[in-house]
Z-matrix of the N, CA and C atoms (Angstrom, degrees):
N
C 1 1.460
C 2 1.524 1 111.28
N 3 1.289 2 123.10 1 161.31
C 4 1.066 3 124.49 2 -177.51
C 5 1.563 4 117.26 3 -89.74
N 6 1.461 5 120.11 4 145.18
C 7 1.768 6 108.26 5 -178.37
C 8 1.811 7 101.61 6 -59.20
N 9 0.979 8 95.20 7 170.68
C 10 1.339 9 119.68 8 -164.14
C 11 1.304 10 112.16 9 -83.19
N 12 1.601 11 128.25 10 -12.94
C 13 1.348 12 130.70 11 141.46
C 14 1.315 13 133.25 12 -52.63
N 15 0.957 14 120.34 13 -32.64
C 16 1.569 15 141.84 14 -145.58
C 17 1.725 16 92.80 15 -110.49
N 18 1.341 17 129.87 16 -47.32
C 19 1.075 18 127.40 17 146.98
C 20 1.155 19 130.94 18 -16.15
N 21 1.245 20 104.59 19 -87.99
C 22 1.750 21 131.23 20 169.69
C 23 1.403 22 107.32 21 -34.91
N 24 1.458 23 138.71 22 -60.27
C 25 1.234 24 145.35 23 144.15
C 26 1.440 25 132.87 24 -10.73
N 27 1.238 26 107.80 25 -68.66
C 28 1.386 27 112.02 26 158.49
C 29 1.155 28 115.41 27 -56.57
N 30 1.257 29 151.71 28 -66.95
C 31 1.402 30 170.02 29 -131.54
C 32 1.409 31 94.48 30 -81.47
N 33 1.747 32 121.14 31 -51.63
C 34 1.326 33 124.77 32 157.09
C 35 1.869 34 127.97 33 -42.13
N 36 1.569 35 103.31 34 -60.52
C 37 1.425 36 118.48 35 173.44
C 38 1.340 37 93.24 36 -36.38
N 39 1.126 38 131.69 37 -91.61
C 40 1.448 39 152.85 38 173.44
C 41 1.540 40 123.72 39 -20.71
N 42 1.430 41 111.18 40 -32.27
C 43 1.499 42 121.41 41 155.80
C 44 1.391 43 100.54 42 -57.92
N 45 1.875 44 111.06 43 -80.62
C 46 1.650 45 112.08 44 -172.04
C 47 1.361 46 111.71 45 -54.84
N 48 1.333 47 153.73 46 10.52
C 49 1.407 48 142.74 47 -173.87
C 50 1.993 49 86.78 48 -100.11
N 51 1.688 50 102.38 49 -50.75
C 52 1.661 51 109.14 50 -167.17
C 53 1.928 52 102.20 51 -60.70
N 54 1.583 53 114.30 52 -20.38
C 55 1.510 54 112.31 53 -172.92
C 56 1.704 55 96.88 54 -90.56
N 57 0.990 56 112.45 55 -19.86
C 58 1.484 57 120.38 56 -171.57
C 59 1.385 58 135.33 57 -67.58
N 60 1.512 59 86.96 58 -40.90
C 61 2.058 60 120.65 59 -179.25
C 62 1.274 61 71.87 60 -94.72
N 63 1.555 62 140.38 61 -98.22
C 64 1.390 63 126.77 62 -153.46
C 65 2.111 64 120.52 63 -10.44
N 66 1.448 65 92.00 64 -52.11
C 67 1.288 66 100.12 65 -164.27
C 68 1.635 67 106.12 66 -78.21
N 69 1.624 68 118.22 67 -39.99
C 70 1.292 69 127.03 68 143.06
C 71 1.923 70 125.35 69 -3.50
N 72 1.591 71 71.69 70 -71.16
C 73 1.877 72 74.79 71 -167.34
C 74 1.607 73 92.64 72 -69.72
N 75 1.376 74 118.72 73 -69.57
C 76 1.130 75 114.36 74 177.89
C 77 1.377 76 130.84 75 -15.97
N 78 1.021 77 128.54 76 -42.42
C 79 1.665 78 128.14 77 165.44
C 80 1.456 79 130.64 78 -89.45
N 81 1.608 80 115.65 79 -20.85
C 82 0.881 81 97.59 80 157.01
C 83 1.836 82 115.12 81 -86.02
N 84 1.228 83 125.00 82 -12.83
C 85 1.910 84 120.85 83 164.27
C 86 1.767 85 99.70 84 -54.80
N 87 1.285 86 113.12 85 -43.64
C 88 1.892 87 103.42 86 -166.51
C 89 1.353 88 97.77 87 -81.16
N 90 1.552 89 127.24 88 -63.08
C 91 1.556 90 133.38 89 -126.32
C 92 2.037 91 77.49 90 -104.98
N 93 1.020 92 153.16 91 -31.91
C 94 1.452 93 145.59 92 -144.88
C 95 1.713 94 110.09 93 -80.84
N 96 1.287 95 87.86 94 162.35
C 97 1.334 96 78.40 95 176.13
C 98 1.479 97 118.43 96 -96.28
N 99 0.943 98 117.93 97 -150.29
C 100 2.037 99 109.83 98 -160.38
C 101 1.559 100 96.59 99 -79.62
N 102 0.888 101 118.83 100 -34.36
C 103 1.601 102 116.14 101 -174.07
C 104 1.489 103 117.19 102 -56.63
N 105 1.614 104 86.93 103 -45.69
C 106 1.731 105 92.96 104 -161.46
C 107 1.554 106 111.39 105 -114.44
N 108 1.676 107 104.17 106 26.55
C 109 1.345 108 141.55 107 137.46
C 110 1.282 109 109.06 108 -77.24
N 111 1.360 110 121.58 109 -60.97
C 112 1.483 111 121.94 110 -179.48
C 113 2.033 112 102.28 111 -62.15
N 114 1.172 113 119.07 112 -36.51
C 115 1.402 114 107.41 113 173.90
C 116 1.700 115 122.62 114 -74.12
N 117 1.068 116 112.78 115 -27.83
C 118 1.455 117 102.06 116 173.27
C 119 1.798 118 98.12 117 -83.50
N 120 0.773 119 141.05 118 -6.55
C 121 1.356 120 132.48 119 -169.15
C 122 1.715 121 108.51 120 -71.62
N 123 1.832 122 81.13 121 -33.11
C 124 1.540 123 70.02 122 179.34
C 125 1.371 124 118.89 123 -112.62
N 126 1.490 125 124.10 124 31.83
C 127 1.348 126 144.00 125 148.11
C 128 1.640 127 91.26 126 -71.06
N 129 1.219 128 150.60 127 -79.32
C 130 0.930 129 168.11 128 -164.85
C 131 1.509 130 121.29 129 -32.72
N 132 1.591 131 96.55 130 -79.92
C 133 1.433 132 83.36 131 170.90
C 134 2.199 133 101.98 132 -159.13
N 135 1.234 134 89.39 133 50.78
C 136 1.497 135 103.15 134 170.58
C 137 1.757 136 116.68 135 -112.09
N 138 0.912 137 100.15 136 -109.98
C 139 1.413 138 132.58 137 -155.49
C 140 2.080 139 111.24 138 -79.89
N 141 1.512 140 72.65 139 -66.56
C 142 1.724 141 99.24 140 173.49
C 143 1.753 142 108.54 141 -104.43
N 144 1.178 143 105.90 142 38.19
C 145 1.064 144 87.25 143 -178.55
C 146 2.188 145 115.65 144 -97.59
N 147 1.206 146 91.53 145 -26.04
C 148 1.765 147 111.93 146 -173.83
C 149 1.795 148 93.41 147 -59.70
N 150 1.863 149 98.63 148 -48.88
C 151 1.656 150 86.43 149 -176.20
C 152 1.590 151 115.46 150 -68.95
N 153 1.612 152 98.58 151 -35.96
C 154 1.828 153 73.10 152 -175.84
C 155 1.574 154 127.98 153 -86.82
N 156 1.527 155 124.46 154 11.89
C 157 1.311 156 141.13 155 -177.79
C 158 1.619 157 84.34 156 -89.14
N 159 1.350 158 112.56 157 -70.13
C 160 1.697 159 117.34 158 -165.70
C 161 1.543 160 117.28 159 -61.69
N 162 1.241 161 99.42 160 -56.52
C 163 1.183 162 105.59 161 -165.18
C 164 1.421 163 139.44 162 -83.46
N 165 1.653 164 96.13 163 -28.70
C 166 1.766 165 118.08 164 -179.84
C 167 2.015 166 92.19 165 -93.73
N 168 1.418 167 115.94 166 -44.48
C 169 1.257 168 107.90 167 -139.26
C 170 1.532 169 74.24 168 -95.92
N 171 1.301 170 144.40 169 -92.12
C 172 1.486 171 161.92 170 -106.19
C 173 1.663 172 82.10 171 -94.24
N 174 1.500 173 127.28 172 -65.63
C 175 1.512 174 121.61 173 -163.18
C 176 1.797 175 105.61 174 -79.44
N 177 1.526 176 119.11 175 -31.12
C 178 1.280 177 117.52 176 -166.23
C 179 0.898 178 116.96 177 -115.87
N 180 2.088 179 120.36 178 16.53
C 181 1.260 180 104.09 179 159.02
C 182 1.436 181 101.89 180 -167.97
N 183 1.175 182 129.75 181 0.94
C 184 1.565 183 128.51 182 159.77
C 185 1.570 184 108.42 183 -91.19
N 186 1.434 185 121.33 184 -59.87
C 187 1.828 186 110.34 185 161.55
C 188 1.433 187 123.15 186 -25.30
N 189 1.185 188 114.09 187 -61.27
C 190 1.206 189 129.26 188 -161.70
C 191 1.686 190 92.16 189 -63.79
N 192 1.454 191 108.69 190 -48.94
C 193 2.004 192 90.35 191 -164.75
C 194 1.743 193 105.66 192 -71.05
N 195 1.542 194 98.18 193 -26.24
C 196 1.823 195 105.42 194 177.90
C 197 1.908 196 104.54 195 -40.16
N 198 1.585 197 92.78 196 -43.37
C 199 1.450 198 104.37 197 -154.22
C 200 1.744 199 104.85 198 -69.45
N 201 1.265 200 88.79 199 -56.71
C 202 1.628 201 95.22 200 176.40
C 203 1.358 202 117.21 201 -69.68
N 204 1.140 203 135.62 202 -38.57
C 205 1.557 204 127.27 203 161.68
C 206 1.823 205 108.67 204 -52.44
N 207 1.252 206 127.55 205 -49.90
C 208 1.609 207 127.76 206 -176.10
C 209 1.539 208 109.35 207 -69.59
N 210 1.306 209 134.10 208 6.06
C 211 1.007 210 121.58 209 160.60
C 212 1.758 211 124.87 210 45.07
N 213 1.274 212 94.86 211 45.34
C 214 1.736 213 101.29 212 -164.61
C 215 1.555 214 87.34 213 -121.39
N 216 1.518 215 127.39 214 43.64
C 217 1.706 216 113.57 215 162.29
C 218 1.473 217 123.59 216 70.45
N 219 1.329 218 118.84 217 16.02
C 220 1.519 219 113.13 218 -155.66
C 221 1.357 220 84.23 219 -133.82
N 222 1.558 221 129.63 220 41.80
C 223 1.667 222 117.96 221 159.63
C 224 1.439 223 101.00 222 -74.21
N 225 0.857 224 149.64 223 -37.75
C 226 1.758 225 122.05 224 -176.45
C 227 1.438 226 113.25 225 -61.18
N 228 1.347 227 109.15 226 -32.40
C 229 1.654 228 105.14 227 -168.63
C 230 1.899 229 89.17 228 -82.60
N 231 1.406 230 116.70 229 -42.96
C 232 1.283 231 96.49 230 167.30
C 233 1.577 232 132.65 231 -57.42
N 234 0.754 233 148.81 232 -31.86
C 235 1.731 234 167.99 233 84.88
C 236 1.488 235 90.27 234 45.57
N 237 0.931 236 103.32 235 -73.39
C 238 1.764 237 113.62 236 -157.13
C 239 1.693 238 111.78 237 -72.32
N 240 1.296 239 77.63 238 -32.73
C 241 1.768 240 77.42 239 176.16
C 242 1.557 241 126.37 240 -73.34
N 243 1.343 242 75.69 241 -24.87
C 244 1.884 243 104.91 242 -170.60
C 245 2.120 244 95.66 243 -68.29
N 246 1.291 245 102.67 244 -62.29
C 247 2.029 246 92.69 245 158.63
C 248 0.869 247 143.48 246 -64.93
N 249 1.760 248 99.88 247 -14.88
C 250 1.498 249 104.83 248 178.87
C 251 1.842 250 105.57 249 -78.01
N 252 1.091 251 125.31 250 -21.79
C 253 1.491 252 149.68 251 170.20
C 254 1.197 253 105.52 252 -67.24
N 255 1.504 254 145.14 253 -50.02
C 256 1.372 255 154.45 254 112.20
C 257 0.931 256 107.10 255 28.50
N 258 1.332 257 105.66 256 -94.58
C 259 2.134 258 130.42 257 -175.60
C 260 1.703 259 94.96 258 -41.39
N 261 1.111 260 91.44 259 -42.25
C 262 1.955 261 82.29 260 -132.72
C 263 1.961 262 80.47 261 -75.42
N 264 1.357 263 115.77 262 -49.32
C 265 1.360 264 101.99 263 -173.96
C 266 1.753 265 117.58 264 -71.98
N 267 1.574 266 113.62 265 24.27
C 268 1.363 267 119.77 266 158.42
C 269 1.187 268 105.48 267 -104.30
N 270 0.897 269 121.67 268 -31.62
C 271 1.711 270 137.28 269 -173.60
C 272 1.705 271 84.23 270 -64.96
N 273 1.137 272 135.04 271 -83.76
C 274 1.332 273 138.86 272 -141.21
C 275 1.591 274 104.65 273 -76.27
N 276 1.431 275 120.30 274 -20.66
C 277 1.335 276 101.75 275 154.90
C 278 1.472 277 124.28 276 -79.39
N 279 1.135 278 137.08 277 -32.14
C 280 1.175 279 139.40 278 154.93
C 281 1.034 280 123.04 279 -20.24
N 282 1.807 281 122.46 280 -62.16
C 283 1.089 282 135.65 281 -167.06
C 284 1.506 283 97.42 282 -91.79
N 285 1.298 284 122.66 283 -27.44
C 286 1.588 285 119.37 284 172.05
C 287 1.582 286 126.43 285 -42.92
N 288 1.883 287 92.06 286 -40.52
C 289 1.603 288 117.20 287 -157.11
C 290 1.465 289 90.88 288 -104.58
N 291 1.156 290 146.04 289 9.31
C 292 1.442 291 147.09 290 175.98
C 293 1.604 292 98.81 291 -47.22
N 294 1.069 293 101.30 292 -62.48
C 295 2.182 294 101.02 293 175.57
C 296 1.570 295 102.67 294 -77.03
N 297 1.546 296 105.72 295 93.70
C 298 1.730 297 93.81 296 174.23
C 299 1.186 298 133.99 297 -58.16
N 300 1.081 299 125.00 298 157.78
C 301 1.791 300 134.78 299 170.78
C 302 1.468 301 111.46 300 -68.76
N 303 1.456 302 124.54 301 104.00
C 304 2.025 303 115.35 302 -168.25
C 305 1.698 304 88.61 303 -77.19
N 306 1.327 305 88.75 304 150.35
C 307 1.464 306 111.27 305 170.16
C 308 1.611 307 120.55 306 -67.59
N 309 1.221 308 132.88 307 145.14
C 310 1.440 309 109.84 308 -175.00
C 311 1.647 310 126.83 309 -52.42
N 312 0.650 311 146.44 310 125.76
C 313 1.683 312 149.58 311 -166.32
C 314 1.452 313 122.25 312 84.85
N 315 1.459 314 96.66 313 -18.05
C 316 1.311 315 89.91 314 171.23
C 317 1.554 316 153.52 315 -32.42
N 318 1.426 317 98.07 316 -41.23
C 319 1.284 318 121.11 317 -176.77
C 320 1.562 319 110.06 318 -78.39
N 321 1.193 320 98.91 319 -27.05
C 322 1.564 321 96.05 320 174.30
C 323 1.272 322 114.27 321 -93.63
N 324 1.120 323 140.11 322 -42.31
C 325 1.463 324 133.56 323 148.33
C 326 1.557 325 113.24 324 -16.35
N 327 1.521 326 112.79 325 -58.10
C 328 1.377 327 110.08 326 -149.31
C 329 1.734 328 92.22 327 -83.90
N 330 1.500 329 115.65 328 -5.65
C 331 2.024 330 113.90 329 177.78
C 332 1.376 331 92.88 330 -79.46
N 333 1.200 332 108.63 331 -29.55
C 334 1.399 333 102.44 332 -164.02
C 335 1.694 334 127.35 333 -79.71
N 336 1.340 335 108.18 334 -15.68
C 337 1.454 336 124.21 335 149.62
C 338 1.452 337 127.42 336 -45.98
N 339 1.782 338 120.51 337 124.05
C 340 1.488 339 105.27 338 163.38
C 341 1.908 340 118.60 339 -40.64
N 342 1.439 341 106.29 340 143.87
C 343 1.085 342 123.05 341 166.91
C 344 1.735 343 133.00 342 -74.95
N 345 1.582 344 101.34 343 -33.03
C 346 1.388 345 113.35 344 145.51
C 347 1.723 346 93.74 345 145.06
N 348 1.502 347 105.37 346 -30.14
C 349 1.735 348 103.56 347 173.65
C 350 1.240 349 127.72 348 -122.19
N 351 1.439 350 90.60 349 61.01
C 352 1.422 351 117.24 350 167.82
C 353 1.837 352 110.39 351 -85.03
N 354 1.589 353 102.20 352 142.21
C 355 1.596 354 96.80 353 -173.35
C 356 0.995 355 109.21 354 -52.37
N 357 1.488 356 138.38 355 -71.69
C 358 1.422 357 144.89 356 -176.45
C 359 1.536 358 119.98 357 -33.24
N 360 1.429 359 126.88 358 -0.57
C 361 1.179 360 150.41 359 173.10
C 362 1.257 361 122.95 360 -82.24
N 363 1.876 362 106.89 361 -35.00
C 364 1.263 363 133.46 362 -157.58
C 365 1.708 364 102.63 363 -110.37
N 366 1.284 365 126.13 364 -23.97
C 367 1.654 366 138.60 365 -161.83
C 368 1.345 367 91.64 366 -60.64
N 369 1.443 368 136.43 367 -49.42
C 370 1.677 369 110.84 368 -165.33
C 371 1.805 370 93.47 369 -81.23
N 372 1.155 371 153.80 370 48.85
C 373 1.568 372 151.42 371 -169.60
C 374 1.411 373 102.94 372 -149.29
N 375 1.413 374 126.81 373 -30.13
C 376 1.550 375 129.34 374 151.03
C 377 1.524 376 137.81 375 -58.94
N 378 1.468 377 102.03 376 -11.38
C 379 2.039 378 107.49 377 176.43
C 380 1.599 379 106.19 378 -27.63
């Protein structure tokens, strides 16, 4: 088992990571733009939402501080959960950010590109 400092520590880390993502999602749902409004939405209460309530928050980072604050011998299984919470909240941005966020101007830049059948595309195919 781990000394009883080192405990406490973690159990802390693991508090500020759970105040951290809280405040996370939270700003990008108020302050974001529509996209990444549309991506936490479905952290929230879509798609991804069961994994990241269950799986990132409840298995990969509230268990784990239960575990290490109760001092009942179970830091490895806490440990594991604690990466397995890891994965999954890399996993869920990934799949969050699947519809990217355009950069400002972007979108107009990219209208502003030939489309591909534009005449001037076609002039050396007329000889």
């Amino acid at each position: 088992p781990l000394p009883g400092v080192f405990s406490w520590i973690i159990a802390a880390l693991l508090a500020v990571q759970l105040i951290l993502w809280a405040g996370y999602v939270w700003g990008k749902y108020v302050f974001g733009t529509g996209w990444e409004v549309d991506a936490t939405r479905r952290w929230i209460n879509s798609d991804l939402a069961s994994l990241f309530k269950y799986g990132f928050l409840l298995l990969g980072t509230l268990l784990p501080l239960i575990l290490f604050l109760w001092r009942i011998n179970l830091e490895i299984i806490a440990a594991v959960l604690v990466l397995l919470g890891g994965l999954l909240m890399r996993w869920l941005a990934i799949r969050g950010g699947e519809e990217r966020t355009w950069l400002p101007g972007e979108r107009l830049y990219y209208a502003r590109l030939p489309a591909g059948d534009e005449e001037f595309l076609k002039a050396w195919d007329n000889k």
